[in-house]
C-alpha positions as CSV (number, residue, x, y, z in Angstrom):
1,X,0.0,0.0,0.0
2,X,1.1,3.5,-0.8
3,X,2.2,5.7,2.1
4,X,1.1,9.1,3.5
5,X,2.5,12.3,2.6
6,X,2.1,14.7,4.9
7,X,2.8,18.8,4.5
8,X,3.2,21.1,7.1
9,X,3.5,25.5,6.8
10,X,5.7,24.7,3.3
11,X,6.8,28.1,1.9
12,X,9.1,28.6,-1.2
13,X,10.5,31.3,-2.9
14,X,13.3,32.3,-5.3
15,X,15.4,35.4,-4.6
16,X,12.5,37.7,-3.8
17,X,9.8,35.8,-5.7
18,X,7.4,34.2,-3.6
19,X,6.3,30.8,-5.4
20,X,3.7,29.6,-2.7
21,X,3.8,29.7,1.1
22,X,1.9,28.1,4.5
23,X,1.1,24.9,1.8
24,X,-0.6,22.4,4.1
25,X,-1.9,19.1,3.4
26,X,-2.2,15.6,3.5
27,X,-1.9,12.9,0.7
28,X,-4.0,10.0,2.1
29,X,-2.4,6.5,1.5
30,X,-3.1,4.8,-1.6
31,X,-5.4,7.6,-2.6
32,X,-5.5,9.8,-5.9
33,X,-4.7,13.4,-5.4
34,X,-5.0,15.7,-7.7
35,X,-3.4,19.5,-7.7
36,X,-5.4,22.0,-10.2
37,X,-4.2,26.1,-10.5
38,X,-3.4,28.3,-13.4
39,X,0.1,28.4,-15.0
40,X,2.7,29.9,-13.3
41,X,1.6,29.1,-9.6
42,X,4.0,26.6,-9.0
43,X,2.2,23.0,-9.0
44,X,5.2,21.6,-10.6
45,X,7.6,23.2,-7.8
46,X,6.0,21.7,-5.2
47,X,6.4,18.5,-6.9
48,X,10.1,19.0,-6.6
49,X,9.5,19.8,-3.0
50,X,8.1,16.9,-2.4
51,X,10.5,14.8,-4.0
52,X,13.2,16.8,-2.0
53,X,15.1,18.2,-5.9
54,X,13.9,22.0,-4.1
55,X,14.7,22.6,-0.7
56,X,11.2,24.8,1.0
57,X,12.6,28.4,2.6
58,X,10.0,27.0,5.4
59,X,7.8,23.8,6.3
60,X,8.1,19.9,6.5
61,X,7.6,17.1,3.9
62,X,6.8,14.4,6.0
63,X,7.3,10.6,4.9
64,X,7.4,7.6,6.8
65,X,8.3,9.6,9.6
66,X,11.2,11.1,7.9
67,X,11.3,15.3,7.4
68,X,12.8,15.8,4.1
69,X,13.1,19.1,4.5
70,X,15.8,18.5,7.4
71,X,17.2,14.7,7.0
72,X,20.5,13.7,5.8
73,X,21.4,12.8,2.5
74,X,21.1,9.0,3.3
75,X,18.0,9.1,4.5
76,X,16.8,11.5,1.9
77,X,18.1,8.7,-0.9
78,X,16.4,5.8,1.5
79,X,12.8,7.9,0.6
80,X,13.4,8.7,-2.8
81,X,13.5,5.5,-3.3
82,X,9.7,5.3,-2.2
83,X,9.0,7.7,-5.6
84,X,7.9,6.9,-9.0
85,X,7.8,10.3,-11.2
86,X,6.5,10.5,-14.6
87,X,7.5,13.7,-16.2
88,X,5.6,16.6,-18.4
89,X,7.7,15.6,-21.4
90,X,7.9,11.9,-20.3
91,X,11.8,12.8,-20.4
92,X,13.2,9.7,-22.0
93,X,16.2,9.6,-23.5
94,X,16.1,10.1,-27.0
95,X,19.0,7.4,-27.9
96,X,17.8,4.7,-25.9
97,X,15.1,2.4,-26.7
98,X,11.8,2.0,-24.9
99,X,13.0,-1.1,-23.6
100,X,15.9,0.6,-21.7
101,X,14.6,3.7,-21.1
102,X,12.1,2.1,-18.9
103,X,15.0,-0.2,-17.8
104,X,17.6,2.3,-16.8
105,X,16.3,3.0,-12.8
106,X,16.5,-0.9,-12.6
107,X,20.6,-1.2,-13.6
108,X,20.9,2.0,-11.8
109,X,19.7,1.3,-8.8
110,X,19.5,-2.4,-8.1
111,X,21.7,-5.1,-8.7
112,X,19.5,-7.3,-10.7
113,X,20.5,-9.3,-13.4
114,X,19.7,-9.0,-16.4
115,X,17.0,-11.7,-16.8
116,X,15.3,-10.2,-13.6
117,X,15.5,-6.7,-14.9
118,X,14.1,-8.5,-18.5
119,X,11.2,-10.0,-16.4
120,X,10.0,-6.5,-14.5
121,X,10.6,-4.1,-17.5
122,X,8.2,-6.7,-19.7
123,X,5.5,-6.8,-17.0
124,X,5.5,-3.2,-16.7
125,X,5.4,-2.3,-20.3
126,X,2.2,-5.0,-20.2
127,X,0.9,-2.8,-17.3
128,X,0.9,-0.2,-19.4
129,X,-0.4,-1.8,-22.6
130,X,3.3,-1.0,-24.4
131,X,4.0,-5.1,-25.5
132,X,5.4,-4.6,-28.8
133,X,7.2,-1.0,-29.2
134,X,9.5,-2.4,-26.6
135,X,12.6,-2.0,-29.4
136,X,11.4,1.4,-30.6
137,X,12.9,4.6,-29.8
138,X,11.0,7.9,-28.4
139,X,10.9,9.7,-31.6
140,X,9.3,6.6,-33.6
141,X,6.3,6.6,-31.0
142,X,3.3,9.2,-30.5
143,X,2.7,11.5,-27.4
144,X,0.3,9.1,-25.7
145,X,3.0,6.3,-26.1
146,X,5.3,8.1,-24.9
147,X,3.8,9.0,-21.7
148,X,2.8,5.2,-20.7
149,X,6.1,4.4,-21.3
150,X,7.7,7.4,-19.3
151,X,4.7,5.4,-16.7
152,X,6.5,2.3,-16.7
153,X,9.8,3.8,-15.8
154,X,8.1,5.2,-13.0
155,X,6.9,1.9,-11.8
156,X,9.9,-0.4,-12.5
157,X,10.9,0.0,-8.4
158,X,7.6,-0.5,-7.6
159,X,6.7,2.9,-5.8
160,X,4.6,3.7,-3.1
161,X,4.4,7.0,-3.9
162,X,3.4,8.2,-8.0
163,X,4.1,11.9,-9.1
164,X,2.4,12.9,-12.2
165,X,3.4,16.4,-13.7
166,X,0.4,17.0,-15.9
167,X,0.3,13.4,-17.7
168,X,-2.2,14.8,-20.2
169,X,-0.3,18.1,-21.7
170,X,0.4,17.3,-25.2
171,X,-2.5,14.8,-25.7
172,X,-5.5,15.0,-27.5
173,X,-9.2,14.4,-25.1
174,X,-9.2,10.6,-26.4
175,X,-5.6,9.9,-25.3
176,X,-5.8,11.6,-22.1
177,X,-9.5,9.2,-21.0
178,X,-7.4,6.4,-22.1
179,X,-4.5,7.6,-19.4
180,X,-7.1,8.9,-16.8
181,X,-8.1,5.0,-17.3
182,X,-4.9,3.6,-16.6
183,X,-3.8,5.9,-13.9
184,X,-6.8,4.5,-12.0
185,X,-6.3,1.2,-13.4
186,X,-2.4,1.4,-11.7
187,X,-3.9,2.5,-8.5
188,X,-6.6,-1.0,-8.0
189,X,-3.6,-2.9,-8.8
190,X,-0.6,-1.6,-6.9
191,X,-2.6,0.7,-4.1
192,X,0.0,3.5,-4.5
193,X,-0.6,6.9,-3.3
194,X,-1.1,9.3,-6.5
195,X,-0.6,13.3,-6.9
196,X,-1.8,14.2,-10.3
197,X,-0.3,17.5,-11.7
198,X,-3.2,18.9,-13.9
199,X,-5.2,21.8,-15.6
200,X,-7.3,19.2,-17.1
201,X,-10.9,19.9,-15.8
202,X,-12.1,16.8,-17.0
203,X,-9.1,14.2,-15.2
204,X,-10.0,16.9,-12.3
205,X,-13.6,15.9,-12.1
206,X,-13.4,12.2,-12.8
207,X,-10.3,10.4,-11.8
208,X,-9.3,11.8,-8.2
209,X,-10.4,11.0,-3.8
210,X,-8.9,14.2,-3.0
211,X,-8.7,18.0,-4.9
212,X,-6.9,21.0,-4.6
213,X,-6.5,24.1,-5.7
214,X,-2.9,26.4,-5.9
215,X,-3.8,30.4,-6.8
216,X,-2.2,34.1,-5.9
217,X,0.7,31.8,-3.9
218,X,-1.7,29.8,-1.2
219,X,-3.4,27.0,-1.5
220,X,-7.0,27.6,-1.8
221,X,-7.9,23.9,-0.7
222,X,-7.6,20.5,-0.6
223,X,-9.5,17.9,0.6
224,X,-12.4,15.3,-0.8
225,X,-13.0,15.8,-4.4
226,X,-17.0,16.7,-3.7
227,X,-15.6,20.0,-1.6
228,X,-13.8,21.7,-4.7
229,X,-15.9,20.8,-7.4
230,X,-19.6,22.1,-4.9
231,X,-17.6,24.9,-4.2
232,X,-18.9,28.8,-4.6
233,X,-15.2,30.1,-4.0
234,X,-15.0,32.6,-7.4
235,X,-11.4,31.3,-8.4
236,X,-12.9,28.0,-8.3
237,X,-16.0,28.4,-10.2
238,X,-14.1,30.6,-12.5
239,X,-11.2,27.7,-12.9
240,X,-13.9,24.5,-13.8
241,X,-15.7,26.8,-16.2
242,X,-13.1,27.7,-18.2
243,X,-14.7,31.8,-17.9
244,X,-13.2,35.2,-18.3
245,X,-15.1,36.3,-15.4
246,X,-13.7,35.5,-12.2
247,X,-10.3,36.5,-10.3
248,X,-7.8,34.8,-12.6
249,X,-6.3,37.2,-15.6
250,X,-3.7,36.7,-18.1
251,X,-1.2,37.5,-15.2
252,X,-2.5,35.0,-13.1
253,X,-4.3,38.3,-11.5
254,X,-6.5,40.9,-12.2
255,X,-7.3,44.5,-10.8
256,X,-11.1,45.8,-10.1
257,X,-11.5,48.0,-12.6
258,X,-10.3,44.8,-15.6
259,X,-13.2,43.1,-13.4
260,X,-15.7,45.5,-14.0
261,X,-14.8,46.0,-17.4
262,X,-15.6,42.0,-17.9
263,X,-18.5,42.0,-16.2
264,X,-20.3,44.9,-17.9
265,X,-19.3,42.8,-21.2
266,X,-21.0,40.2,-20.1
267,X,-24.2,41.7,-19.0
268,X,-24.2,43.3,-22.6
269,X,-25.1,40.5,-23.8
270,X,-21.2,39.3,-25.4
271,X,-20.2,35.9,-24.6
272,X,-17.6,35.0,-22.0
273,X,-16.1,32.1,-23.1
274,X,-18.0,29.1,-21.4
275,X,-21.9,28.2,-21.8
276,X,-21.5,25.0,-19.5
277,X,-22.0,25.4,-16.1
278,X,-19.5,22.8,-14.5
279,X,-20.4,22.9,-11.0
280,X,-21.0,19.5,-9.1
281,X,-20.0,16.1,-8.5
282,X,-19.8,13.7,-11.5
283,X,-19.1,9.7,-10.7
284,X,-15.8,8.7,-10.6
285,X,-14.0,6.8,-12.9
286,X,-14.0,2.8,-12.2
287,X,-11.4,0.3,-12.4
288,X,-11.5,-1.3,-15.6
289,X,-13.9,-4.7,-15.9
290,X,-11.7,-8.0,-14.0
291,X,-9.5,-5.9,-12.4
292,X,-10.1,-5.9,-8.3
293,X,-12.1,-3.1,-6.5
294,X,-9.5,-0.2,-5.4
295,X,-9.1,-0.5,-1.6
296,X,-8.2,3.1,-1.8
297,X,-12.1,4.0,-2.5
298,X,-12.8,1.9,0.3
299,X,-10.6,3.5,3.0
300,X,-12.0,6.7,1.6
301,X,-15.5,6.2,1.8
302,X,-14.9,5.1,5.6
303,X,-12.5,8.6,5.8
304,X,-15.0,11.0,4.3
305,X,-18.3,9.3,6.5
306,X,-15.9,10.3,9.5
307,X,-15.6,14.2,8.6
308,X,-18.7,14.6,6.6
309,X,-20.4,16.4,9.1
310,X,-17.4,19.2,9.1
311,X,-18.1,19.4,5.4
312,X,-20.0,22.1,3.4
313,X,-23.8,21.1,3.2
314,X,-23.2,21.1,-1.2
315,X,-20.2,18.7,-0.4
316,X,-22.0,17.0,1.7
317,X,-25.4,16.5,-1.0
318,X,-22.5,15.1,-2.9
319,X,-21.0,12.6,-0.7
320,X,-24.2,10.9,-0.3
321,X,-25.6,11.1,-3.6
322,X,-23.3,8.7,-4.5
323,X,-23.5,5.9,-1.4
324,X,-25.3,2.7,-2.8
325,X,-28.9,2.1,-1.0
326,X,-27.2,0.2,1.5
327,X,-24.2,2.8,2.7
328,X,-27.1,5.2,2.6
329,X,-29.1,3.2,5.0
330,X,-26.4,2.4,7.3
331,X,-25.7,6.3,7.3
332,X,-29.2,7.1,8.6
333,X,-29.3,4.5,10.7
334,X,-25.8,5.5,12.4
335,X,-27.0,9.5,12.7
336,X,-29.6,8.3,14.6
337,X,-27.6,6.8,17.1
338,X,-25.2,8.9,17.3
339,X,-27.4,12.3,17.3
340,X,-26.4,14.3,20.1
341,X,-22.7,12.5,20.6
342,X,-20.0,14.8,20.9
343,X,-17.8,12.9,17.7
344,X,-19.0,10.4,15.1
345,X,-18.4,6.4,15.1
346,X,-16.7,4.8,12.4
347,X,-19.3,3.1,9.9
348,X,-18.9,-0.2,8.8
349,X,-18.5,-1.0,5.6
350,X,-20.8,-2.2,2.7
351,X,-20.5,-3.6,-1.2
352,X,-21.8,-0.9,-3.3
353,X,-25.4,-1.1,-4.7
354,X,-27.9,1.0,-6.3
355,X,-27.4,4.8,-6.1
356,X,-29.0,7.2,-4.2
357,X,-31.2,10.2,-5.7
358,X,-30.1,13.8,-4.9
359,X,-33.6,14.3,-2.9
360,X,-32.4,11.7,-0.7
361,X,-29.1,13.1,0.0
362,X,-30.4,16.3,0.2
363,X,-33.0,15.3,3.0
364,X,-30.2,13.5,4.9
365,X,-28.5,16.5,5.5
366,X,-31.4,18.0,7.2
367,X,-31.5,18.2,11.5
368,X,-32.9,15.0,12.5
369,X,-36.6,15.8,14.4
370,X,-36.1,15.0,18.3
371,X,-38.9,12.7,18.1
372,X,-36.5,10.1,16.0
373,X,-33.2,10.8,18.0
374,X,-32.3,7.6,19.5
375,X,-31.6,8.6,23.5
376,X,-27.5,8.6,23.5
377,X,-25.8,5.6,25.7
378,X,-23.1,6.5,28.4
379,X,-20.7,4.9,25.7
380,X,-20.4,5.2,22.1
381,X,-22.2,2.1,20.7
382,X,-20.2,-0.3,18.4
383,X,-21.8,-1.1,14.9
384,X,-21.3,-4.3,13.7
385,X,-18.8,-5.1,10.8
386,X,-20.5,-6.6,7.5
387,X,-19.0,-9.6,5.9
388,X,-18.2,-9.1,2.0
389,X,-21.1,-11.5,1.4
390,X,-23.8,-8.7,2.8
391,X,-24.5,-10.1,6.4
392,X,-23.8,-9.7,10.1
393,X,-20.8,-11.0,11.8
């Protein structure tokens, strides 16, 4: 299973420019992350933060325990080790075919031999759906190609930990559902922990557990997908929609008056650049068909259940519009219980079933009428587990 990133108060500059500062957040384990903002605010920086190429003016990059921020250099190579990094440009070497392109971390960092290294670099290119173009070099492939095979380099040390600097720039929509796909297709098989690099509204919307949002240096948020993509925030909105109107300008920035002037423009009637209104939750993407459940869905349903109560209520209409009837059922059955208890339970969990309508998860927001509030035991009561199979244990 992937591991847990945590960042604390991270603050980085260069010289007197201020890239981002007080960055914090968590990367849940095994979950998909992904990192939205316009060019220029430093998504892929903070990647090399992570990763520990940039050294933060300020803050902690926590791994395993390990600040790598402050660590040695041995221990800083120990958790590197933990990485798997699949470039903007893919960034193979142009003289070197596929095959060692993808084998090159292997004979650089292991002592394998040969046939070992043969073995992992062919079930990797397989992973990626790259059987074939294994003797090919990088200029005799296309874009997409190029990028699942800059993937399979990323995995040949088998990583807990997958950075993706904006997988989908140079790709047509088709090519970039097909690596949306296998990104989530990686993640049911291995259970690594993902940060996705993106302005991609679409990957945004479909493929992550967790979103955030980098603009004017801070980060604007971060947490369960349904948050961001409910949100009212005008950066936000302004961001999905693809609009003119809204905070963001050429310069990252605008001034009042370039506001005004925008908005006048569009209340005259002109168009401002989007007619779709791309606020709310859409479902996310599935594994592929005979490929296992991802565990990382799991854990987060359990995760988000926990907190949903500290969420907006549109994040929250969200949440559990997407349940099955029986997660649904269990949650209304659990606030019942626990109405009136100073922290939620955990909930148990439950195979996924038939969805639930947005009335539904509207109305289970609502306060719960006294008259159906279950009087509140001295302790917290446990809920019993479910089996796979559906029943009690």
């Amino acid at each position: 299973m992937g591991v847990e990133v945590v960042v604390e108060g991270l603050s980085k500059s260069f010289g007197r420019q201020a890239i981002w500062r007080d960055v914090t957040l968590t990367l849940p384990s095994g979950e998909v992350s992904v990192l939205l903002g316009p060019s220029g605010t430093g998504k892929s920086v903070f990647l090399k933060c992570l990763i520990g190429l940039l050294k933060p003016e300020k803050g902690r990059v926590v791994i395993n325990g390990v600040d790598l921020c402050s660590c040695p250099e041995k221990d800083m190579y120990e958790i590197r080790k933990l990485f798997g990094v699949l470039f903007q440009d893919g960034a193979l070497f142009g003289s070197m075919s596929i095959y060692d392109n993808v084998a090159f971390p292997l004979r650089e960092h292991t002592r394998k031999s040969e046939k070992e290294i043969h073995n992992i670099v062919m079930s990797k290119m397989d992973m990626v759906g790259m059987l074939g173009a294994e003797q090919k070099l990088p200029g005799e492939i296309s874009g997409g190609m190029r990028k699942r095979a800059g993937l399979a380099r990323a995995l040949v040390l088998d990583p807990q930990i997958i950075l993706c600097d904006e997988p989908d720039s140079g790709l047509d929509p088709v090519r970039t559902a097909y690596l949306s796909q296998l990104l989530i297709d990686l993640n049911a098989q291995i259970d690594a922990t993902i940060l996705i690099v993106t302005h991609n509204i679409n990957v945004a919307r479909t493929v992550p557990d967790n979103l955030g949002m980098l603009f004017r240096k801070e980060l604007v948020m971060f947490g369960p997908r349904e948050v961001l993509l409910t949100s009212e925030e005008p950066v936000v909105e302004q961001f999905l929609n693809g609009r003119r109107i809204g905070p963001i300008g050429m310069s990252e920035e605008k001034d009042s008056a370039q506001m005004a002037q925008e908005q006048a423009h569009l209340e005259a009637g002109h168009h401002d650049g989007s007619s779709e209104d791309m606020r709310g939750v859409v479902p996310q993407l599935e594994p592929t068909p005979g490929l296992p459940p991802r565990d990382a869905a799991r854990r987060r349903r359990q995760r988000v259940m926990q907190i949903l109560h500290t969420l907006p209520e549109p994040a929250q209409h969200g949440i559990l519009a997407s349940l099955s009837r029986e997660d649904f059922d269990r949650y209304q059955d659990w606030r019942r219980r626990t109405a009136g208890m100073a922290m939620p339970t955990a909930l148990p969990e439950r195979p996924p079933s038939r969805p639930v309508s947005p009335q539904q998860a509207h109305q289970a927001t609502r306060p719960i009428p006294p008259q159906q509030v279950q009087q509140a035991p001295a302790t917290r009561p446990r809920l019993r587990p479910w089996r796979r199979d559906g029943g009690d244990q």
